[in-house]
LUMKESE-515995 format. One line per 3 residues: number of its first residue (from 1); their letters; for each residue y, z, x of N, C-alpha, C. Coordinates in nm, 4 decimals, m for minus. Layout:
REM residues N
NUM	a	Y Z X Y Z X Y Z X ~ ...;
***
This chain:
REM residues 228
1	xxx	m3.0809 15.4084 3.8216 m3.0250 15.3243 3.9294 m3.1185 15.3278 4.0500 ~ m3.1159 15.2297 4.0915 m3.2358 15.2165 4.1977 m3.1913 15.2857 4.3718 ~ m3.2440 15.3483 4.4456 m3.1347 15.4301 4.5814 m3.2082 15.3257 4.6741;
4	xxx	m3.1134 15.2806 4.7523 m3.1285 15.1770 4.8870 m3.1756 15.2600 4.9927 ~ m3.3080 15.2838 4.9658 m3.3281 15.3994 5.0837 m3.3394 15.3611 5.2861 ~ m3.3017 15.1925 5.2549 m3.3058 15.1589 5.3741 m3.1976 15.1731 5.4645;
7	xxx	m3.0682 15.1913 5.3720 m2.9359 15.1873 5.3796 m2.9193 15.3633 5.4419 ~ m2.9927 15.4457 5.3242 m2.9052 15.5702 5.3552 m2.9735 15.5800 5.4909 ~ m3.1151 15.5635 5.5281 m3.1570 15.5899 5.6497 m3.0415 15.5397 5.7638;
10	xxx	m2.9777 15.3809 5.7122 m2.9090 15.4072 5.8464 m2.8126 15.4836 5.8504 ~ m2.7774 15.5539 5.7479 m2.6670 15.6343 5.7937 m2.7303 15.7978 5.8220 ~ m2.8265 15.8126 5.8255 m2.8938 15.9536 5.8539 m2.9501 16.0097 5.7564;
13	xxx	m2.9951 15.9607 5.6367 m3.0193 16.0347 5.5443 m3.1753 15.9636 5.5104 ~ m3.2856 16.0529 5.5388 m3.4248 16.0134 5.5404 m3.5123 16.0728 5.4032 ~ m3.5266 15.9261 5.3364 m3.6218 16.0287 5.2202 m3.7195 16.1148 5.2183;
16	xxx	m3.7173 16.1961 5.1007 m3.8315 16.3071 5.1291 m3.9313 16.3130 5.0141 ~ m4.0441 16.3227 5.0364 m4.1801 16.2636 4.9507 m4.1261 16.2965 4.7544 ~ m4.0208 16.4002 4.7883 m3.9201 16.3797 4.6221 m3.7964 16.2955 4.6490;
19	xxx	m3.8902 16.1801 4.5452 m3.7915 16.0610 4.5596 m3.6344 16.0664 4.5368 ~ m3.5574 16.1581 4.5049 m3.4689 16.1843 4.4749 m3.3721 16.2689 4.6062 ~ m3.4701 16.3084 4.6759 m3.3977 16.3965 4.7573 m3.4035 16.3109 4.8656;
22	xxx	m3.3027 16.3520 4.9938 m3.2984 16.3161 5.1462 m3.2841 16.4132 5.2451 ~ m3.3256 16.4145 5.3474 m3.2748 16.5116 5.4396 m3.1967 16.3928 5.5937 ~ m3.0511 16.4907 5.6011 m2.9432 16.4524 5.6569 m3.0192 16.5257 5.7637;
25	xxx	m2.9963 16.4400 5.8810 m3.0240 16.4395 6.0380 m2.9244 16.4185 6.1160 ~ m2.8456 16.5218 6.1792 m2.7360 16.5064 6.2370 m2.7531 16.4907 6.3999 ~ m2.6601 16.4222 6.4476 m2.6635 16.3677 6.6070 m2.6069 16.4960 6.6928;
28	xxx	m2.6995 16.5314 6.7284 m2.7039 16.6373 6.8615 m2.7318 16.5894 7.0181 ~ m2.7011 16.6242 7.1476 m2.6941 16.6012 7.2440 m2.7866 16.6941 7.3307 ~ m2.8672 16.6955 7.4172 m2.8847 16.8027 7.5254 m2.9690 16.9344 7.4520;
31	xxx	m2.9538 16.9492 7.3238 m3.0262 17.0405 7.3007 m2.9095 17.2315 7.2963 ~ m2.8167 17.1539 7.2887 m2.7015 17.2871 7.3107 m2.5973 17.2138 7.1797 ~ m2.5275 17.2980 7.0463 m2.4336 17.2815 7.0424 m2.3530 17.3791 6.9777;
34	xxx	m2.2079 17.3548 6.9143 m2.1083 17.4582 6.9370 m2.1759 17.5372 6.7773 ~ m2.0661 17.6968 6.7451 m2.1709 17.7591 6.6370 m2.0152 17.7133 6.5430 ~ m1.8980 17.6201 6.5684 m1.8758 17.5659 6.4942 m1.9517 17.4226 6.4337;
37	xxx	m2.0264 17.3660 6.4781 m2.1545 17.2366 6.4567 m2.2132 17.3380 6.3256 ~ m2.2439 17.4180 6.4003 m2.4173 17.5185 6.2676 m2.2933 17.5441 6.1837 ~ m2.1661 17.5826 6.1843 m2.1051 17.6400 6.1028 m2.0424 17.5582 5.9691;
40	xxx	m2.0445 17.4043 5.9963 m1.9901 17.3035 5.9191 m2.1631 17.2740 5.8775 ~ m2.2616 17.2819 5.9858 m2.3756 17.2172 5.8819 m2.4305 17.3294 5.7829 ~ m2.4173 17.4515 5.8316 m2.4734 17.5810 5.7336 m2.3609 17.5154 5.5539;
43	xxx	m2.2596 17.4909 5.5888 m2.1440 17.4736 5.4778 m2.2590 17.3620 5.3845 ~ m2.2507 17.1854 5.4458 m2.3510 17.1878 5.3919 m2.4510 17.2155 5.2959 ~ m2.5407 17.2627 5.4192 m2.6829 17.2862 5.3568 m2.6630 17.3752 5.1946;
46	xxx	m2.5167 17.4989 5.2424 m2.5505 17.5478 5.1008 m2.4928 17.5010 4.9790 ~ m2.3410 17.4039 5.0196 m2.3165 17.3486 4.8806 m2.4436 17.2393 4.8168 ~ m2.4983 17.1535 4.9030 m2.5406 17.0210 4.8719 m2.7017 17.0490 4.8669;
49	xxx	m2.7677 17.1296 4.9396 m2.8903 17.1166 4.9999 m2.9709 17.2415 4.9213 ~ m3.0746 17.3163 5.0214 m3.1202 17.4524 4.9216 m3.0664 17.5493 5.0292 ~ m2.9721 17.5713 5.1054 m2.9816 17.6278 5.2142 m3.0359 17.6863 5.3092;
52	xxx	m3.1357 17.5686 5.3453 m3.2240 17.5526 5.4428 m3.1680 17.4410 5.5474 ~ m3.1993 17.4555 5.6677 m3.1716 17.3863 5.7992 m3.3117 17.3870 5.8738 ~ m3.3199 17.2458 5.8987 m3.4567 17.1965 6.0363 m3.4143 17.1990 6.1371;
55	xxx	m3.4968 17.2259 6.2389 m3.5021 17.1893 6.3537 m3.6027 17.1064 6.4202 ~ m3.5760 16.9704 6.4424 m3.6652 16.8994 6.4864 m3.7040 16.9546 6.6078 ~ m3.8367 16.7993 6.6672 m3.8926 16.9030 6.8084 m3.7938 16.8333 6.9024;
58	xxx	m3.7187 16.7583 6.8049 m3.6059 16.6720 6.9547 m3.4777 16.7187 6.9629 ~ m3.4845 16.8785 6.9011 m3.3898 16.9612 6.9178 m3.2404 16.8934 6.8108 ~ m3.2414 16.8209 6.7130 m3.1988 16.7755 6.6407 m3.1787 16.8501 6.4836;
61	xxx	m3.0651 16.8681 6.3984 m3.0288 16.9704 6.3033 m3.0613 16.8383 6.1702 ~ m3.1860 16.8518 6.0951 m3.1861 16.8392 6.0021 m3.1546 16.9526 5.8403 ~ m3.0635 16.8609 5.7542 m3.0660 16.9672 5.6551 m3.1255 16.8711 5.5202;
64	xxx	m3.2255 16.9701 5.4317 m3.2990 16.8739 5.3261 m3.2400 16.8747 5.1843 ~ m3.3197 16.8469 5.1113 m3.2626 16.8145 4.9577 m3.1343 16.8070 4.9429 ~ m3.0944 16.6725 4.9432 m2.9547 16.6476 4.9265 m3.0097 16.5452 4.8605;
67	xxx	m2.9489 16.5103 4.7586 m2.9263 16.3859 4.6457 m2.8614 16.2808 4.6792 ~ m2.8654 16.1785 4.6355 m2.8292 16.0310 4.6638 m2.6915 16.0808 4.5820 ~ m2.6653 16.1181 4.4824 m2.5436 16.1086 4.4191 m2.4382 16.2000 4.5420;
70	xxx	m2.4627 16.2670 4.6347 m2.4234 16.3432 4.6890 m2.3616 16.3248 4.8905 ~ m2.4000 16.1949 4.8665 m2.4472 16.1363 5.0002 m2.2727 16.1113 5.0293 ~ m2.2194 16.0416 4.9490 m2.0545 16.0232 4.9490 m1.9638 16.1421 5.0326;
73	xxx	m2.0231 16.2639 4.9606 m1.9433 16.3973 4.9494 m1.9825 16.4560 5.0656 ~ m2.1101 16.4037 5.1211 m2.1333 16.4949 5.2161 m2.0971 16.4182 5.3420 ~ m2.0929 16.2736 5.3490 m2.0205 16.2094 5.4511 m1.8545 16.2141 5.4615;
76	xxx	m1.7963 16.3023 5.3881 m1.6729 16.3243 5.3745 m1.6566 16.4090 5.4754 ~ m1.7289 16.5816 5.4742 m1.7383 16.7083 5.5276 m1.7751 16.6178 5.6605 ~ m1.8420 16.5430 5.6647 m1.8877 16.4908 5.8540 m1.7621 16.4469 5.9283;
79	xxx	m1.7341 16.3203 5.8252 m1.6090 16.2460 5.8991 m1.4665 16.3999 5.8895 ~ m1.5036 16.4707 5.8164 m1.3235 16.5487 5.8600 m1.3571 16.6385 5.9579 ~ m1.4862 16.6225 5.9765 m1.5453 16.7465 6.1179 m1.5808 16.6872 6.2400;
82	xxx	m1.5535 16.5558 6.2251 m1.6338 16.5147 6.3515 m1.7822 16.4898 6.3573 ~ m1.8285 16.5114 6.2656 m1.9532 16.5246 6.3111 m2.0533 16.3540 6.2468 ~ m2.1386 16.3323 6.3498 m2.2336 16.1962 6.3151 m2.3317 16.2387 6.2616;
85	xxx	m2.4041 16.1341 6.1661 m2.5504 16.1603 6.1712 m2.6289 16.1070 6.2517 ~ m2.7328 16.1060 6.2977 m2.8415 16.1159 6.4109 m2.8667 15.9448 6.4183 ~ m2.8754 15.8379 6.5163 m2.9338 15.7569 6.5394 m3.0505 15.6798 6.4789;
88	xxx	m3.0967 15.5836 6.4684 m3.1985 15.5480 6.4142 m3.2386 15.4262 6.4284 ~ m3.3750 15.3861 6.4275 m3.3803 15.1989 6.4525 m3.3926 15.1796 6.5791 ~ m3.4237 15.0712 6.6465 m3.4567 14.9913 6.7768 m3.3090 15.0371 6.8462;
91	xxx	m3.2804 15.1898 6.8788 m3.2162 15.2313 6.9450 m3.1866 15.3390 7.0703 ~ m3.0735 15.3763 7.1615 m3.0836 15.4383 7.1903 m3.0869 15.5980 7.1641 ~ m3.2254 15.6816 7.1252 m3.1855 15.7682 7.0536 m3.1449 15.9046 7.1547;
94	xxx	m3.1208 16.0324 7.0504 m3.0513 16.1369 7.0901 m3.1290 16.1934 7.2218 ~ m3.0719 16.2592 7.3205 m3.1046 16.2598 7.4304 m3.1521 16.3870 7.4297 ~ m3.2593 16.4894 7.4272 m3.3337 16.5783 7.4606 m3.3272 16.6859 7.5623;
97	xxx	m3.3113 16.8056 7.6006 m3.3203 16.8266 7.7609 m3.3184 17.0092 7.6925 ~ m3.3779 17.0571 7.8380 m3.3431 17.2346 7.8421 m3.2200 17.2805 7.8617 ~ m3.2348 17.4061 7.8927 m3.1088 17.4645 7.9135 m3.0726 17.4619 8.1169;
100	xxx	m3.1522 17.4194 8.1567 m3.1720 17.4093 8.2558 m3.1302 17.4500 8.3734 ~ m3.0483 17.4752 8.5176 m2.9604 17.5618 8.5810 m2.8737 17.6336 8.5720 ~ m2.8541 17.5825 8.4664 m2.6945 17.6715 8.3818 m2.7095 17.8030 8.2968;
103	xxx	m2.8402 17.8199 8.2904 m2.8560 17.9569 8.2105 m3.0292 17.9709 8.2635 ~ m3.1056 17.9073 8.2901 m3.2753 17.9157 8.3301 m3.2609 17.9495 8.4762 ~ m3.3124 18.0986 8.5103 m3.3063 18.1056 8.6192 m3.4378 18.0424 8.7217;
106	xxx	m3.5264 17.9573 8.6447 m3.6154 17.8439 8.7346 m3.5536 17.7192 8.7588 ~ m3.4423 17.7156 8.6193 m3.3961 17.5701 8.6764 m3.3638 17.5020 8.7989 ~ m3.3913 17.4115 8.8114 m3.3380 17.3426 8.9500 m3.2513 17.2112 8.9320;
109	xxx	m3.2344 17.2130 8.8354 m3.0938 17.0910 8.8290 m3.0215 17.1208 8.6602 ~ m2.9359 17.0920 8.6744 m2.7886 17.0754 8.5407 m2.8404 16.9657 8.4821 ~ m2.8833 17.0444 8.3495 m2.9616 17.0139 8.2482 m2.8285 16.9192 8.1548;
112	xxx	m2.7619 17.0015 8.0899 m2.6868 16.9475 7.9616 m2.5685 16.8690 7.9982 ~ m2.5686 16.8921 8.1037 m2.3944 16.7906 8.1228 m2.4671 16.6383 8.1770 ~ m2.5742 16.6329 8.2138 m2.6590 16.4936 8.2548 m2.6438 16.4693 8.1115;
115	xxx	m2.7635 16.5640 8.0142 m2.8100 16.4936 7.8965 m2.6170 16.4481 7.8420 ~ m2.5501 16.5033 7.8301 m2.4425 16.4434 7.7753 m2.3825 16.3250 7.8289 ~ m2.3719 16.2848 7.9389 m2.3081 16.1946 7.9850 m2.4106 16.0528 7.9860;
118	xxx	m2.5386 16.0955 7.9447 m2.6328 15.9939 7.9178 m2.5816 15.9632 7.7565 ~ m2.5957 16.0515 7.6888 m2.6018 16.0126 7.5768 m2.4328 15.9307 7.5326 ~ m2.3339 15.9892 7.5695 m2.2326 15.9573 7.5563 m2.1905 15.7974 7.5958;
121	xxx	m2.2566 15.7716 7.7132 m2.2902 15.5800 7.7174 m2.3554 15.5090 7.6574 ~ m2.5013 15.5543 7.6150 m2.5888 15.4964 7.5315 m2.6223 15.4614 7.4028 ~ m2.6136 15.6475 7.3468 m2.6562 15.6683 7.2279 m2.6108 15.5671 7.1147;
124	xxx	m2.7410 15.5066 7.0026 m2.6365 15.4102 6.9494 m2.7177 15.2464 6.9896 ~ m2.7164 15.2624 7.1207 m2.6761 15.1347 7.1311 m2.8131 15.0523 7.1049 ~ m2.7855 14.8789 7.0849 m2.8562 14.8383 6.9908 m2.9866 14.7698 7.1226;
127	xxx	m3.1044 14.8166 7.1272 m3.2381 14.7296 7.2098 m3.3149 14.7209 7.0885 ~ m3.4379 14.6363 7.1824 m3.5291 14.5756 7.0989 m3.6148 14.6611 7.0479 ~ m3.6166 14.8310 7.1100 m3.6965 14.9048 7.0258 m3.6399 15.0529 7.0878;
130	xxx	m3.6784 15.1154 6.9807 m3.6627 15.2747 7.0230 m3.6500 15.2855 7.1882 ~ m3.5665 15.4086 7.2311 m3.5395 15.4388 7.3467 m3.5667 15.5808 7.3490 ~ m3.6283 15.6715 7.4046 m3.5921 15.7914 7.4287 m3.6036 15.8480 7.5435;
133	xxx	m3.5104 15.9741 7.6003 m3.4791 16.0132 7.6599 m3.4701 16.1923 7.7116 ~ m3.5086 16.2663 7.7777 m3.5508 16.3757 7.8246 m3.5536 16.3934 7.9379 ~ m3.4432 16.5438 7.9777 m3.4605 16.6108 8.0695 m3.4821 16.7465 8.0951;
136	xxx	m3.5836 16.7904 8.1447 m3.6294 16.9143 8.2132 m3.5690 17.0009 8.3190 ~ m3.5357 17.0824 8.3217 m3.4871 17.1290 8.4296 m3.5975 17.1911 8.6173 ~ m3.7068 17.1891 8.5513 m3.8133 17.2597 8.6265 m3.9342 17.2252 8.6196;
139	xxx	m4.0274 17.2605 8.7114 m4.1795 17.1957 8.6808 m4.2329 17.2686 8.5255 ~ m4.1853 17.4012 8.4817 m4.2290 17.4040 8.3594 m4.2044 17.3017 8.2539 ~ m4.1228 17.2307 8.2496 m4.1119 17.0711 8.1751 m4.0999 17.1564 8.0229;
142	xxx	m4.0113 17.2122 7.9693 m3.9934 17.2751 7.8524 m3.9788 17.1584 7.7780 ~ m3.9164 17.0280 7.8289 m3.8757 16.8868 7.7207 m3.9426 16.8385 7.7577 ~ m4.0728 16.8494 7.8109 m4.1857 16.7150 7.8029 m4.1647 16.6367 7.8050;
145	xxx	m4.1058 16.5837 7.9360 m4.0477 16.4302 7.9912 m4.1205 16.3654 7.9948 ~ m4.2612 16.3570 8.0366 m4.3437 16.2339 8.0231 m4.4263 16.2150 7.9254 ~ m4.3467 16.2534 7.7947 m4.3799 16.1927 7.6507 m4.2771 16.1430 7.5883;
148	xxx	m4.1797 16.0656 7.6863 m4.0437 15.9867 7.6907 m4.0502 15.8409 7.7389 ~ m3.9730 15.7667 7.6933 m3.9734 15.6325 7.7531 m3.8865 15.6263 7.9505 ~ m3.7426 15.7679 7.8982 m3.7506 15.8060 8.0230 m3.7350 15.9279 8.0226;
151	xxx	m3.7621 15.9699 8.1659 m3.8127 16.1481 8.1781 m3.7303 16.1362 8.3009 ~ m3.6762 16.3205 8.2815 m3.6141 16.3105 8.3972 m3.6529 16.4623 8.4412 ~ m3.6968 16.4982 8.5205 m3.7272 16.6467 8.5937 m3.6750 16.6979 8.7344;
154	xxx	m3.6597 16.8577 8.6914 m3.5846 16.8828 8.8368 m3.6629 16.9145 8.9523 ~ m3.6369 16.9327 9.0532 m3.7008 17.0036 9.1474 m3.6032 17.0518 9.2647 ~ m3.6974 17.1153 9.3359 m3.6475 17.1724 9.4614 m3.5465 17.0496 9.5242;
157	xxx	m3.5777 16.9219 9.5247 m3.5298 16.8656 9.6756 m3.4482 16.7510 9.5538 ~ m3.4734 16.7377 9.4227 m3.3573 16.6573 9.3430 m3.4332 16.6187 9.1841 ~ m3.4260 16.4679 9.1382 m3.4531 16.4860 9.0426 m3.6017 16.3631 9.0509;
160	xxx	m3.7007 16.3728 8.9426 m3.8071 16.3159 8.9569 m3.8336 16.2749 8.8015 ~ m3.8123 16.1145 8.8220 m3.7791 16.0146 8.7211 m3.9582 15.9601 8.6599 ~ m3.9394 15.9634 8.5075 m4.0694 15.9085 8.4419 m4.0772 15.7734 8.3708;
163	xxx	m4.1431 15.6847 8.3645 m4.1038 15.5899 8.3065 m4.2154 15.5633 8.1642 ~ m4.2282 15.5324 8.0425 m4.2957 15.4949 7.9998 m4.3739 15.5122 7.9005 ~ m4.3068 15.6760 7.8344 m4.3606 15.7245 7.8099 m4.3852 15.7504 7.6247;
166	xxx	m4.4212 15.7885 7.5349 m4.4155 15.7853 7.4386 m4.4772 15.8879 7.3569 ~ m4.4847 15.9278 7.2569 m4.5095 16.0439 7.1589 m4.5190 16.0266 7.0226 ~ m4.6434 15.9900 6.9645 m4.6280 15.9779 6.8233 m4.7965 15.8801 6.7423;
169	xxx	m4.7342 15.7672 6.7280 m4.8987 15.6912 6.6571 m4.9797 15.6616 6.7894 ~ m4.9008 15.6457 6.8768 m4.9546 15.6185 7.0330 m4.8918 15.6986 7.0977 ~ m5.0160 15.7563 7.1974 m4.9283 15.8731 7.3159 m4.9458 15.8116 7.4401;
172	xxx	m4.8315 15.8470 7.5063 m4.8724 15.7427 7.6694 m4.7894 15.8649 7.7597 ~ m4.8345 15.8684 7.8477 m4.8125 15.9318 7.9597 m4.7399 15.8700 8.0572 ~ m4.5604 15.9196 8.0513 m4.4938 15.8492 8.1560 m4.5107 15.8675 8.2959;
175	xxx	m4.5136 15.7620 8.3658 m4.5362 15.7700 8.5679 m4.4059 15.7375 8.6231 ~ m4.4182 15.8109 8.7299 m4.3250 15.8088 8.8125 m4.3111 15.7202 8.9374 ~ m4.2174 15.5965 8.9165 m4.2231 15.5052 8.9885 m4.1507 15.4768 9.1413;
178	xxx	m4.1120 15.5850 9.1411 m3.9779 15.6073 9.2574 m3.9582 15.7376 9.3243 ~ m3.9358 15.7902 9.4532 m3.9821 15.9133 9.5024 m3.8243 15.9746 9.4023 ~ m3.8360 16.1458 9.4798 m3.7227 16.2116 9.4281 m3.5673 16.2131 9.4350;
181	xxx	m3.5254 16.1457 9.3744 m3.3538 16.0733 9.4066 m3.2760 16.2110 9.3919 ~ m3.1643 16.2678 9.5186 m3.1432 16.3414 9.5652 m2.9957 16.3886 9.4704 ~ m2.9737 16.2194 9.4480 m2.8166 16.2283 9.3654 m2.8537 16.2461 9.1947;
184	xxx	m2.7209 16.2875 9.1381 m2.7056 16.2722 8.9922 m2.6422 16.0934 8.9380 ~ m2.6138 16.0724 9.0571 m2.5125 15.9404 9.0247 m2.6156 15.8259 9.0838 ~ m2.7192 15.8746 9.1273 m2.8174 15.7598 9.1510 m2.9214 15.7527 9.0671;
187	xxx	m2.9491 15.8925 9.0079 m3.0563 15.8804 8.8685 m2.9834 15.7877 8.7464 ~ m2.8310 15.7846 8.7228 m2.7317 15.7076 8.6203 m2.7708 15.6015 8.6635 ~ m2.7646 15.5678 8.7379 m2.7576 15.4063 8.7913 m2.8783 15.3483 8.7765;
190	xxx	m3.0037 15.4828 8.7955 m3.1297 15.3729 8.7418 m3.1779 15.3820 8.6076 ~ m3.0856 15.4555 8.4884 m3.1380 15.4586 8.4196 m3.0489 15.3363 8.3553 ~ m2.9202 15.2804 8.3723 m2.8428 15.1634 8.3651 m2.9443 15.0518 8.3873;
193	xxx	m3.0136 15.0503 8.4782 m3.0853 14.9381 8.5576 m3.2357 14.9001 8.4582 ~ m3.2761 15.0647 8.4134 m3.3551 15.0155 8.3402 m3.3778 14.9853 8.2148 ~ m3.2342 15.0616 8.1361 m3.2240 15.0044 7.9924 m3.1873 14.8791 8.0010;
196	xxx	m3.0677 14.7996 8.0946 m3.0576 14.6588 8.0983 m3.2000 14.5628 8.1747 ~ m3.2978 14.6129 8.2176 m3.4104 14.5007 8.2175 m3.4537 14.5357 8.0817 ~ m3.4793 14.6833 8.0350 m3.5229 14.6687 7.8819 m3.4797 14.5279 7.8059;
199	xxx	m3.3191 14.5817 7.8085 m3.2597 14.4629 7.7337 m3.3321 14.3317 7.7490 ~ m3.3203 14.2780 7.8063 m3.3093 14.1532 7.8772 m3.4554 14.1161 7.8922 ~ m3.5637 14.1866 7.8938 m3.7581 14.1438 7.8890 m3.8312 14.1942 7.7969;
202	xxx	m3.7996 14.2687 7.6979 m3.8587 14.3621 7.5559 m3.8711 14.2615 7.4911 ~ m3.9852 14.2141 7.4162 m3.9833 14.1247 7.2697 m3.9304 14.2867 7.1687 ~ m3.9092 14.1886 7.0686 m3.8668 14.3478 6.9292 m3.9792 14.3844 6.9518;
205	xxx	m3.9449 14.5131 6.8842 m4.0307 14.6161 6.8951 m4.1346 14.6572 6.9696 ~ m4.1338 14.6007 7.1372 m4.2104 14.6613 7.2434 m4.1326 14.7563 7.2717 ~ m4.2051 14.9056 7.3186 m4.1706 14.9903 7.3642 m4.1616 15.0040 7.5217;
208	xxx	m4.0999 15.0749 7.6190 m4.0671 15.0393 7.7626 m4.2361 15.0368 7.7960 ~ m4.2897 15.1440 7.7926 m4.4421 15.1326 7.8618 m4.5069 15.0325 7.8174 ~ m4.5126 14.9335 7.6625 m4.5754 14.8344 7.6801 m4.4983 14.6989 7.7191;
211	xxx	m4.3713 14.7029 7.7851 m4.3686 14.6373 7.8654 m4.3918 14.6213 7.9706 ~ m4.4146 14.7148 8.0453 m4.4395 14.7471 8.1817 m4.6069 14.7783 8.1818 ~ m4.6602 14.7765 8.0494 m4.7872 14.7160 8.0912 m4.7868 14.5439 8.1098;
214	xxx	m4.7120 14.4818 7.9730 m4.7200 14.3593 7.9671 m4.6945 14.2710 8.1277 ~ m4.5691 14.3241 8.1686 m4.4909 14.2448 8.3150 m4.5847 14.2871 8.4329 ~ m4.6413 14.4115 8.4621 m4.6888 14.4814 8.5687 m4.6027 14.5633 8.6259;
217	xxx	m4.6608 14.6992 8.6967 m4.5850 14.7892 8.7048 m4.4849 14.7896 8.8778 ~ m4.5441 14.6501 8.9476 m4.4544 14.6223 9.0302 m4.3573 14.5423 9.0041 ~ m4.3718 14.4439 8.8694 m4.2320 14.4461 8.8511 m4.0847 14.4489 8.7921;
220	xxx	m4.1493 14.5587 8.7269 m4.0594 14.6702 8.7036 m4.0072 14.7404 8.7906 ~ m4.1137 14.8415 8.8871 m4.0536 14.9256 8.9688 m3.9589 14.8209 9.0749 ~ m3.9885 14.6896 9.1062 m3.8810 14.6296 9.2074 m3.7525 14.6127 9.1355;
223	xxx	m3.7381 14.6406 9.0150 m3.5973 14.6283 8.9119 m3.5548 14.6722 8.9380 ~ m3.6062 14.8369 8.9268 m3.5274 14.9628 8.9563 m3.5095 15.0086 9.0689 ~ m3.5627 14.9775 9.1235 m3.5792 15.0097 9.3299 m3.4120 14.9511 9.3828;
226	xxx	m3.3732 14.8343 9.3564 m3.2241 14.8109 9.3686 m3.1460 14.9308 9.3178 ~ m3.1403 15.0223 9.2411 m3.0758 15.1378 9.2174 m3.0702 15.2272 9.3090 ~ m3.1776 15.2475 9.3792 m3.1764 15.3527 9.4578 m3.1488 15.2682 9.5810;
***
């Protein structure tokens, strides 16, 4: 029987160079979650998988060799747990970040309850190309925000926003278009401001920085400048 491997991808399940196998990529937030999460995916990994668990670098719980015949059974254990598989496609993906004020004693801003309340509006949702997202708590930049489309970093006097950024067949170095916004509820508002010009000026599959090469980088930054 032939496996629709385009299909299982959208539901989280990514083939692996043995055509037979997949590895399930489950949707994580912030980079923190509960040790009931590891405790339903450890279940998992050992009925279905070899009992082995990944950790991506986007802080994301992959588990491998799982079979196409198996894909049914194991979306059963998700849906009675709550639990999603990971994003995928010209979307908003899983949101990245440290542990940041809440346990880093360099941190300078609240790391995981941002990344959650970002992801909790977004994640999912359908643009013309990949989205990603990262926050740092400190100039050590443990989530390498400006290898993000957006970056968000803390500092002394608030938070210091990246735009542009990317990681992978092309690396781009996100810039910072706007001084340090003091609020948490004014960094939301521009990151609202700038996934909806995304929306609304992206051909498919441009990524934010090559639009904002394509438009120019003034005007973009006058998009987002109404936010603040």
């Amino acid at each position: 029987m032939e496996i629709d491997t385009a299909a299982l991808k959208g539901k989280g399940f990514f083939q692996q160079i043995q055509k037979d196998k997949f590895s399930l990529r489950l949707c994580t937030s912030g980079g923190t979650t509960s040790t009931g999460y590891l405790k339903k995916a450890i279940e998992i990994a050992d009925i279905y998988g070899k009992g082995q668990i990944h950790f991506t670098t986007r802080q994301q719980i992959e588990i491998p060799y799982i079979t196409a015949e198996n894909v049914d059974a194991v979306q059963k254990l998700l849906s009675d747990a709550n639990i999603r598989s990971s994003t995928v496609g010209p979307r908003v993906r899983t949101v990245s970040a440290c542990l940041g004020a809440a346990v880093c004693k360099f941190g300078q801003i609240e790391t995981g309850e941002l990344a959650n309340e970002i992801h909790d509006k977004y994640s999912g949702r359908e643009l013309p190309a990949k989205l990603k997202i990262a926050i740092t708590g400190c100039k050590n930049n443990c989530a390498k925000v400006e290898a993000n489309d957006i970056g968000i970093r803390g500092t002394s006097h608030g938070y210091m926003m990246y735009f542009g950024g990317c990681f992978g067949h092309e690396i781009r170095v996100g810039k910072p278009f706007l001084p340090v916004l003091k609020e948490k509820d004014t960094v939301l508002k521009v990151i609202e401001y700038t996934v909806n010009f995304f929306v609304s000026n992206a051909a498919k599959g441009e990524r934010l920085g090559k639009l904002i090469d394509r438009i120019g980088i003034d005007v973009f930054k006058k998009a987002i400048e109404f936010a603040v």
